[in-house]
matplotlib code that plots the C-alpha trace (Angstrom):
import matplotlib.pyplot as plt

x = [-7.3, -4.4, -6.4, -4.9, -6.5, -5.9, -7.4, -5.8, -4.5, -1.0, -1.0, 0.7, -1.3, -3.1, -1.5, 2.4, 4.3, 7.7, 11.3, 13.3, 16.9, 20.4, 24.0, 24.4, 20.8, 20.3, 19.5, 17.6, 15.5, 12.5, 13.0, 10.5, 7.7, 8.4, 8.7, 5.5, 3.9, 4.4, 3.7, 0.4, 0.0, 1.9, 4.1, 7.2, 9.1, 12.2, 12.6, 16.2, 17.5, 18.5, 18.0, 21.9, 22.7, 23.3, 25.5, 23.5, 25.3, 25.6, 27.2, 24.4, 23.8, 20.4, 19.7, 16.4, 13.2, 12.4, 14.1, 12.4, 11.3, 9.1, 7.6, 4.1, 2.0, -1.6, 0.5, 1.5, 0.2, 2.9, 6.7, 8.9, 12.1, 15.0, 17.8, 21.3, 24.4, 23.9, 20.9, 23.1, 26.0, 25.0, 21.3, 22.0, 18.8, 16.6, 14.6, 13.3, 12.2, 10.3, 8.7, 7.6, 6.0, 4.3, 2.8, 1.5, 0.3, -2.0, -2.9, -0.3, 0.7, 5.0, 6.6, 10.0, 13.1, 16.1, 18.0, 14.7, 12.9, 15.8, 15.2, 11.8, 12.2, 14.4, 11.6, 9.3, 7.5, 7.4, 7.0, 3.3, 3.0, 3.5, 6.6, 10.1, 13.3, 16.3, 16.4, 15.0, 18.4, 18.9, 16.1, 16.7, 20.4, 18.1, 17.0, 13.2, 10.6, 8.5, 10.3, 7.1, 5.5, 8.1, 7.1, 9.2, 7.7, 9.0, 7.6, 4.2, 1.4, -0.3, -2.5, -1.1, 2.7, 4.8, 8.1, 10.3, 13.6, 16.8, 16.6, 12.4, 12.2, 9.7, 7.8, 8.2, 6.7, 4.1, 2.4, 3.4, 1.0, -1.7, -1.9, -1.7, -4.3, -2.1, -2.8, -5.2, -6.7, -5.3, -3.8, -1.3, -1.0, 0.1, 2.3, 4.0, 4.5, 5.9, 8.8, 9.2, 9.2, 9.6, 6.1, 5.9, 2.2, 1.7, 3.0, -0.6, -2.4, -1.0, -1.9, -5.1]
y = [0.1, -1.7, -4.6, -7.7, -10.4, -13.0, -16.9, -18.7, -18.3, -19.8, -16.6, -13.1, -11.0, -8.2, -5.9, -6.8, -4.0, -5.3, -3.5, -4.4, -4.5, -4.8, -3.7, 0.2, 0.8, 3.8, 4.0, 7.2, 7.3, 4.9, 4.5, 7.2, 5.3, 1.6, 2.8, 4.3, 2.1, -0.6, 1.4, 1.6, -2.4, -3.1, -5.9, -5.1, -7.8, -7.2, -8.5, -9.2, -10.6, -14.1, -14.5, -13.9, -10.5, -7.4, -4.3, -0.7, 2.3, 2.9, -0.3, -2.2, -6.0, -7.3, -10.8, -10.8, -12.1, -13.8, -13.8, -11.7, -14.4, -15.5, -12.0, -11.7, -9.2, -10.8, -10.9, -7.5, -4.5, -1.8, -2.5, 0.1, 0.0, 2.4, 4.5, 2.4, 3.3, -0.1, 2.2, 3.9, 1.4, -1.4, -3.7, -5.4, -3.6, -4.6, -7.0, -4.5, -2.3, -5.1, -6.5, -3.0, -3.2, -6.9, -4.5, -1.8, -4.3, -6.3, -2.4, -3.0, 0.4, 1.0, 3.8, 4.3, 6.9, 8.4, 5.9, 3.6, 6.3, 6.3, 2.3, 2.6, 5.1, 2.3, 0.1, 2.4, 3.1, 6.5, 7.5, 8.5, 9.1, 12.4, 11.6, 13.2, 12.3, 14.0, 16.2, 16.2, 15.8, 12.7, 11.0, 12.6, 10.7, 7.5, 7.8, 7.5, 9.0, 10.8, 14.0, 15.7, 14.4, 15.3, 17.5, 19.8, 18.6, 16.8, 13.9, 13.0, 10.2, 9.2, 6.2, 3.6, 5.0, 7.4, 8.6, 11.1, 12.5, 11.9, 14.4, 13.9, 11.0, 12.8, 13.7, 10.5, 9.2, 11.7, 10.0, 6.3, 6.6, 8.7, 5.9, 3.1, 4.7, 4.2, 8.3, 10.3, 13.7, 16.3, 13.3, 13.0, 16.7, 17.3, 14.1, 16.0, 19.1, 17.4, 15.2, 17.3, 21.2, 20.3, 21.9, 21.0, 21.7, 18.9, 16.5, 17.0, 16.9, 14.2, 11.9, 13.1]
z = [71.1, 69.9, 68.1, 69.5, 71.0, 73.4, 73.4, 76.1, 79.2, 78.1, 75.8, 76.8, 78.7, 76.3, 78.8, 77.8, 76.4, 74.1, 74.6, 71.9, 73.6, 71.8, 71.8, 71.8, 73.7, 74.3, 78.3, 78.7, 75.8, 77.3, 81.2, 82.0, 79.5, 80.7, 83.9, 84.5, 82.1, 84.6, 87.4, 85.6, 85.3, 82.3, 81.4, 80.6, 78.8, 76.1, 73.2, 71.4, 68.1, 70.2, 74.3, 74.3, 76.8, 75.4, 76.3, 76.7, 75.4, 79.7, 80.1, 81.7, 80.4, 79.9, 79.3, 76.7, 78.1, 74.3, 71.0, 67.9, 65.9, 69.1, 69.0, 67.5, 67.4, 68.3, 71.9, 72.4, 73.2, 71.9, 70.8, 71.8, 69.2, 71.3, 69.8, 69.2, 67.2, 65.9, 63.8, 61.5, 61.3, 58.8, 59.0, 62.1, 63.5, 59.9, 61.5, 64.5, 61.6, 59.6, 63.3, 63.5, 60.0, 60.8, 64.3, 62.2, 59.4, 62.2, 64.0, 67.0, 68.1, 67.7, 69.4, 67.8, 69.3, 67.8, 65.8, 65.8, 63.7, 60.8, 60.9, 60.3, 57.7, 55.9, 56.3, 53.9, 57.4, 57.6, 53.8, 54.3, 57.9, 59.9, 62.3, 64.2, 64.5, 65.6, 62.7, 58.8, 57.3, 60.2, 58.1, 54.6, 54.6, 54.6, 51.3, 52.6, 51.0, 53.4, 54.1, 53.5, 56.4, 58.6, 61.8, 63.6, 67.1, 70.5, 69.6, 67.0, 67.4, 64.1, 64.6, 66.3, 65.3, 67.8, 67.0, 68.6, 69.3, 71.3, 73.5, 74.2, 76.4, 78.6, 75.6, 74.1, 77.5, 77.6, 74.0, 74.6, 78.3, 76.6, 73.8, 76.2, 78.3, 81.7, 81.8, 80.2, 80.6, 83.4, 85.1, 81.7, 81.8, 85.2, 84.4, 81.7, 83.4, 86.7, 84.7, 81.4, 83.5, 87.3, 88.5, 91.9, 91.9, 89.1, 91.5, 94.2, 90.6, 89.6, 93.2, 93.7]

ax = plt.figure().add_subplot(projection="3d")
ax.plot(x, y, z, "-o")
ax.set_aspect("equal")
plt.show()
């Protein structure tokens, strides 16, 4: 599904999934898809401008497992690109946005949330695809030019591109496992309804 391919056995797995970390990380906005994307036998690994630590918005430091210019997309299986103040507070974050565009370029799927979405909008990412973000006139003040693809929903898959919303990380979640494949069918549904609506009956669905 995600197009990449894997030689040796000194390569990373087809299975790893990419965090990009940095200062201002938003905490909440992936734990519930990295999370359960490793519960489903994923590789979680992050990815930061330089190995150097950085700062989440909740105070917690994380030390990167490899710098960006490391990062290629024939290793990966998805990049996730988090919200950050650092989005909408100069081009600190410009080369997330362009990895992204070197992902979509080779058919590597991106998931993008909150701030993320405006940097890929910068990037000329979003000009001709369906996507969300926190709100049309969060995008607009971009200068992009895909306002007419923009869809009032929790969050939107287009191909191998997801985007979402602040305040959707279970809905975010929801399309970055269906994509991946760690859930699919009922399994994603009752999923969904257990984290995003607290359904105790999705819970027996769900471990069955």
């Amino acid at each position: 599904m995600s197009g990449t391919t894997t030689s040796t056995a000194s390569r990373t797995p087809l299975k790893t999934v990419h965090l990009a970390v940095y200062d201002t990380f938003a905490d909440w906005e992936t734990g519930h898809a990295t999370a359960w994307l490793a519960r489903s036998g994923f590789d979680v690994r992050t990815v930061g401008l330089t190995t150097d630590p950085v700062t989440t918005i909740g105070g917690l430091r994380i030390a990167p497992d490899l710098a960006l210019a490391e990062l290629r997309p024939e290793d990966s299986a998805l990049l996730i690109l988090t919200g950050a103040d650092l989005w909408d507070a100069g081009d600190d974050l410009a080369p997330f946005a362009a990895k992204a565009r070197t992902f979509l370029d080779a058919g590597v799927p991106v998931a993008a949330i909150c701030g993320a979405t405006a940097g890929l909008a910068r990037e000329g990412l979003l000009d001709g695809r369906p996507h969300t973000s926190a709100a049309p006139f969060y995008l607009a003040a971009t200068g992009y030019e895909g306002a007419e693809h923009y869809v009032e929903a929790d969050a939107v898959t287009d191909g191998d591109l997801i985007t979402a919303g602040p305040t959707e990380p279970v809905a975010f979640a929801r399309e970055v496992l269906g994509r991946m494949g760690a859930f699919g069918g009922t399994k994603l549904d009752a999923w969904y309804r257990l984290f995003h609506d607290s359904d105790a009956a999705a819970f027996e669905e769900l471990n069955a």
